[in-house]
C-alpha positions in Angstrom: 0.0 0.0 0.0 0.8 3.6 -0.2 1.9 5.8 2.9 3.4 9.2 3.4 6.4 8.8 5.5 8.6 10.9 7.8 12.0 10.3 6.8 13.6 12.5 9.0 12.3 15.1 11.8 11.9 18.3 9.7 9.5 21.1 7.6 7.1 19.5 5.3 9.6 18.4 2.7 10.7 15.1 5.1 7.4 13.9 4.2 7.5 11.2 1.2 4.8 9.2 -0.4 6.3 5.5 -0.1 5.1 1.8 -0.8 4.9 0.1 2.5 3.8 -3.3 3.9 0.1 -3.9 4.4 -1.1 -3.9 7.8 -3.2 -7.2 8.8 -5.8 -6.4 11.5 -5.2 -8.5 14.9 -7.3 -10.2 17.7 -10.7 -7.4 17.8 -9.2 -5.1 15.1 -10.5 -4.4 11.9 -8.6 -2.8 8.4 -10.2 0.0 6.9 -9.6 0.9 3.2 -9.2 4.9 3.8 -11.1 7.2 1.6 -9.2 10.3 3.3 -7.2 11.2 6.4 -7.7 14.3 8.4 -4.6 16.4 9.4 -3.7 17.3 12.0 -1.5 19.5 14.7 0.1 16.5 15.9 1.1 15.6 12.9 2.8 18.8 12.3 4.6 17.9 15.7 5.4 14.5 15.2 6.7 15.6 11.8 9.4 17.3 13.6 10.1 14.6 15.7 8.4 16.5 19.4 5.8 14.2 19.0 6.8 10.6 18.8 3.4 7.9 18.5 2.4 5.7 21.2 4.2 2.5 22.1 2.5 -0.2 18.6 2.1 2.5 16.4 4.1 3.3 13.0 6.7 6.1 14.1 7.4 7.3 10.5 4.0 7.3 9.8 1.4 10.6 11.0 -2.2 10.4 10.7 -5.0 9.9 13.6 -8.2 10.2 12.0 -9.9 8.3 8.8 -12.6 7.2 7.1 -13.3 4.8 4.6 -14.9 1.1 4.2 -13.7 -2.1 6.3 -11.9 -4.5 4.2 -10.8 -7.2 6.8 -11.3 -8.4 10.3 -9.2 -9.6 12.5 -10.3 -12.5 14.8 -13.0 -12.2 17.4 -13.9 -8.8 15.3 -17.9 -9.1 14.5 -19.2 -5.3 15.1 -18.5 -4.5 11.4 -18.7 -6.5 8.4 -16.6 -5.8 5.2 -17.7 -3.1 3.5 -19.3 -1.1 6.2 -18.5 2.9 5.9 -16.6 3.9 9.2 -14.5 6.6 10.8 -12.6 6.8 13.9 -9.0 8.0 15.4 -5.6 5.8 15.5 -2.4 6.5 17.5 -0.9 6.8 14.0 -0.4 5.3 10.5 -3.5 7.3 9.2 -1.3 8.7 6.3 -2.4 5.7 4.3 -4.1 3.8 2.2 -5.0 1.3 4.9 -4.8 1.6 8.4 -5.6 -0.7 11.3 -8.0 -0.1 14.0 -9.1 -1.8 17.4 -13.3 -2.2 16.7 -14.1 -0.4 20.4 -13.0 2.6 18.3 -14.8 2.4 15.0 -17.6 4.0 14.5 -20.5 3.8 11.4 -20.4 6.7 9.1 -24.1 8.1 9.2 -25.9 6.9 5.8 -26.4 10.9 4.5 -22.3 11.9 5.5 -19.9 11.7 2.4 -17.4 9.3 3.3 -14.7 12.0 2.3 -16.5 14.7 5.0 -16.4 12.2 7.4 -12.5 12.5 7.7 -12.7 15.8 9.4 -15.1 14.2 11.9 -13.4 12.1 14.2 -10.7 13.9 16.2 -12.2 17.4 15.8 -15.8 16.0 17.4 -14.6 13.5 19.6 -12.1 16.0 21.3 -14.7 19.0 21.2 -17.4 16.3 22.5 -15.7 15.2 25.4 -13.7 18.6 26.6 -17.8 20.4 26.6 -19.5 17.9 28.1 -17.9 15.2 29.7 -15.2 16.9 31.2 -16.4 20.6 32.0 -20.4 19.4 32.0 -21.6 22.1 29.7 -25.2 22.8 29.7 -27.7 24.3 28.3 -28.1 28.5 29.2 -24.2 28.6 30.1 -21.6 31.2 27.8 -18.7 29.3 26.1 -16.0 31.4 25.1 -13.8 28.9 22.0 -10.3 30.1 20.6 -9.0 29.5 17.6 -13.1 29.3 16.8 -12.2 28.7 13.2 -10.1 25.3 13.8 -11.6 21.7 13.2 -12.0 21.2 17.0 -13.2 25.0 17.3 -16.2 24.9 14.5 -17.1 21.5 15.9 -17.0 23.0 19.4 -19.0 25.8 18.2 -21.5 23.8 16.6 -21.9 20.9 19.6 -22.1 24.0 22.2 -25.0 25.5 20.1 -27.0 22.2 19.5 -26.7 21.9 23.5 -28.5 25.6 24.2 -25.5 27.3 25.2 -24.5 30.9 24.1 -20.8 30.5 22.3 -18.6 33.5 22.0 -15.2 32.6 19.8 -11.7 34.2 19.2 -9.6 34.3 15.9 -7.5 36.6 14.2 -8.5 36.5 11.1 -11.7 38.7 10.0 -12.7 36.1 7.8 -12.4 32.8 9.7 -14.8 34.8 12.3 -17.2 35.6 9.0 -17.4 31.9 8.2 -18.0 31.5 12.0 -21.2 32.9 12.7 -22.3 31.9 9.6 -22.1 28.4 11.6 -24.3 30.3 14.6 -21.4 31.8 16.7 -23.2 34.6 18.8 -19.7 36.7 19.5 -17.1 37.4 17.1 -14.3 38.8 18.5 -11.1 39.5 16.1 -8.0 39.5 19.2 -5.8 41.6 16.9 -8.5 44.5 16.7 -7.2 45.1 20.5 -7.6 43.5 24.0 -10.1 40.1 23.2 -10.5 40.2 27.7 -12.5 43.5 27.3 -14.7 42.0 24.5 -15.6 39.0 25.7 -16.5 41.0 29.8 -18.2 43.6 27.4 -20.3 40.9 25.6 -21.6 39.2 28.7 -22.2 42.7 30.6 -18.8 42.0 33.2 -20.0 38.8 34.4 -17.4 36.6 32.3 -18.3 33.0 30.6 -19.0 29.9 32.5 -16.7 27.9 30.4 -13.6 27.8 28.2 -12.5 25.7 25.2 -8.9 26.7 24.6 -6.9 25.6 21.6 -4.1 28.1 22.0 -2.5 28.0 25.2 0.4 30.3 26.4 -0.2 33.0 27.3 -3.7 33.2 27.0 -3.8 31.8 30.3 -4.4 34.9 32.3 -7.3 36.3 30.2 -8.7 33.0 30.4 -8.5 33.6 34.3 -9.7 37.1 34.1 -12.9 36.6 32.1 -14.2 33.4 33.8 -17.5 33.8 35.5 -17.4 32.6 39.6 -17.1 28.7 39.2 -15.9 29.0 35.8 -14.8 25.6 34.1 -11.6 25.9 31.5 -10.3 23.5 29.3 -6.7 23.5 27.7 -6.7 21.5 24.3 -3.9 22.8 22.3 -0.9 25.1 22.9 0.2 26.9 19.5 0.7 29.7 21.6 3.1 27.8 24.2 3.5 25.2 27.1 3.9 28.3 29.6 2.1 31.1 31.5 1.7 32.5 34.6 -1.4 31.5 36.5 -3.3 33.8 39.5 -4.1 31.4 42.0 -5.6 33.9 43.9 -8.2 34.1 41.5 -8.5 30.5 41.1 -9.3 30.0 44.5 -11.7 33.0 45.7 -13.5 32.5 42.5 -13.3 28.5 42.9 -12.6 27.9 39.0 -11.5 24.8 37.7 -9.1 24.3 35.0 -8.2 20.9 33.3 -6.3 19.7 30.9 -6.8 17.3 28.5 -5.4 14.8 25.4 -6.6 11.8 23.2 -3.8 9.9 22.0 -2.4 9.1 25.5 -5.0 7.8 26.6 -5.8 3.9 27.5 -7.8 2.0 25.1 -10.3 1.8 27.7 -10.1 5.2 28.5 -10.0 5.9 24.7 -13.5 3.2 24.0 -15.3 4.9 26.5 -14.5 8.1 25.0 -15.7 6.8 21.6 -18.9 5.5 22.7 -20.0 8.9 24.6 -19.4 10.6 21.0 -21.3 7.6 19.4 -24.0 8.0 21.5 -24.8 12.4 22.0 -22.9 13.1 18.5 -23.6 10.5 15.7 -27.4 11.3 15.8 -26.9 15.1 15.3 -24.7 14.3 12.1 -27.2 11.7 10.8 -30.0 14.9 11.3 -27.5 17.5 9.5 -27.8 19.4 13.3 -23.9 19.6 13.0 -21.5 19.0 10.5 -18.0 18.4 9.5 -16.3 21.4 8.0 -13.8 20.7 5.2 -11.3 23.7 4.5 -9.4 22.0 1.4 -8.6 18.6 0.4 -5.1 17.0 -1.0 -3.8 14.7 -3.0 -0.7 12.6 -1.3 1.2 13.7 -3.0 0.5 17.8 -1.9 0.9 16.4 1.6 3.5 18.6 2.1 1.3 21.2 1.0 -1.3 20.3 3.0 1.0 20.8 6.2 2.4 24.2 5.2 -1.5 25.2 4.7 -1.6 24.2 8.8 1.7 25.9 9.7 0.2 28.8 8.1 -3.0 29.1 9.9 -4.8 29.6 6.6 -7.9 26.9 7.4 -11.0 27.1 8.5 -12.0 23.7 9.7 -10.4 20.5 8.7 -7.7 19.7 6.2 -7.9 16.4 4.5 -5.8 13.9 2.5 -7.5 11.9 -0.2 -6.6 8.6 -1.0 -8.9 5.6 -2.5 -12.1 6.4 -4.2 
């Protein structure tokens, strides 16, 4: 089969479109054939070798998210049969045109989703799913505050928040990422090059600040986050473009009793990681059967652009999900 490969920690031009061996799916695994891979931040990262894939996984190989149609079990496998559309995330080897998957994390791509949309589903909603509402317990009436609105895990955020009742305010810096935005219902734009995003977002819910916080920046954004969180606020780190560091006011964390957590899918267990799978199975496959929410697909590449496709992420030029298209 054909993979794109690291061949040495680097920019985009280590990546290289190889033949490689076939994987053959194991005890409760199933092999999809891949329709397209979504791309990812961590691949960027494990591109230049900061990143390294978990302990069975292909190290020269990126990708955590697919979809495309099984095409062999593995024994004791019998959720899926060959042929079934599915989707779902991998510790790696995603760049290709096969990929191996344990079945507790395979899900069925809903009948009216095109199987190439259905790449940008898995890590963007399953992230966004489980950082709202299973870990911060987002509900219905509350104000979300999402950065980087117009990534994959932002617009699905966005979207998830909104189908729940809540009230979603999002940051970006570019004018027309927060255009497409609430074209996708966001309530709040707020641009944080136009000046100080903290005094927009306390302006926008009259000083009272938001109950919770997706955050797919990190750094320094850290004490704004602090500064515009409601009493009992909830915030949740997902990415940190911005930085791994920042100084926090405990003061405020205590009087104010906020709780922040921090969160990541590919270091998970595969319990932890099933569980996880199911929850979105449950709350989120429904909503993209009923068209209530939907994948968002900023560009699609061929293989061989995949370098391309990563200096389109390095730039910070998309607006949901880039994909990679292999078999049709």
């Amino acid at each position: 089969m054909r993979a794109i490969v690291i061949t040495r920690p680097g920019g985009p031009e280590v990546l290289e479109l190889r033949d490689v061996r076939t994987p053959e799916p194991g005890p409760g695994q199933v092999r999809v054939r891949v329709r397209a891979s979504g791309v990812n931040r961590a691949d960027l990262l494990q591109r230049r070798g900061a990143y390294p894939a978990p302990a069975g996984w292909p190290a020269d190989i990126p990708g955590l998210e697919y979809a495309g149609t099984v095409d062999a079990l593995g024994p004791g496998a019998s959720r899926f049969r060959v042929g079934d559309r599915v989707m779902g995330l991998v510790g790696g080897g995603g760049y290709a045109e096969q990929v191996v998957a344990a079945e507790p994390e395979v899900v069925p791509v809903p009948a009216r989703l095109p199987l190439e949309s259905a790449a940008a589903v898995p890590e963007a909603f399953i992230t966004a799913h489980d950082a709202l509402f299973t870990q911060l317990g987002l509900a219905a009436g509350e104000t979300l505050l999402v950065h980087a609105v117009g990534s994959g895990v932002g617009t699905s955020g966005l979207q998830l928040a909104k189908a729940a009742g809540a009230r979603v305010l999002g940051t970006g810096r570019g004018e027309s990422k927060l255009e497409k935005a609430l074209e996708l219902g966001l309530d709040a734009a707020i641009q944080v090059s136009a000046g100080d995003w903290t005094e927009a977002v306390l302006r926008e819910t009259g000083g009272r600040g938001v109950d919770a916080i997706l955050d797919l920046v990190g750094g320094d954004y850290l004490k704004g986050n602090i500064r515009v969180l409601a009493p009992r606020g909830r915030l949740i780190i997902v990415g940190l473009v911005a930085g791994r560091s920042a100084e926090l006011d405990m003061g405020a964390v205590l009087s104010r009793r906020l709780r922040i957590v921090g969160t990541a899918l590919r270091s998970r267990s595969p319990a932890e990681k099933a569980a996880t799978t199911a929850a979105f199975a449950h709350h989120v496959l429904p909503l993209l059967a009923e068209r209530a929410v939907k994948p968002i697909v900023d560009l699609v590449f061929s293989p061989e652009d995949a370098a391309r496709a990563h200096e389109r992420m390095e730039a910070n030029e998309n607006f949901g999900k880039i994909l990679i298209r292999w078999n049709e």
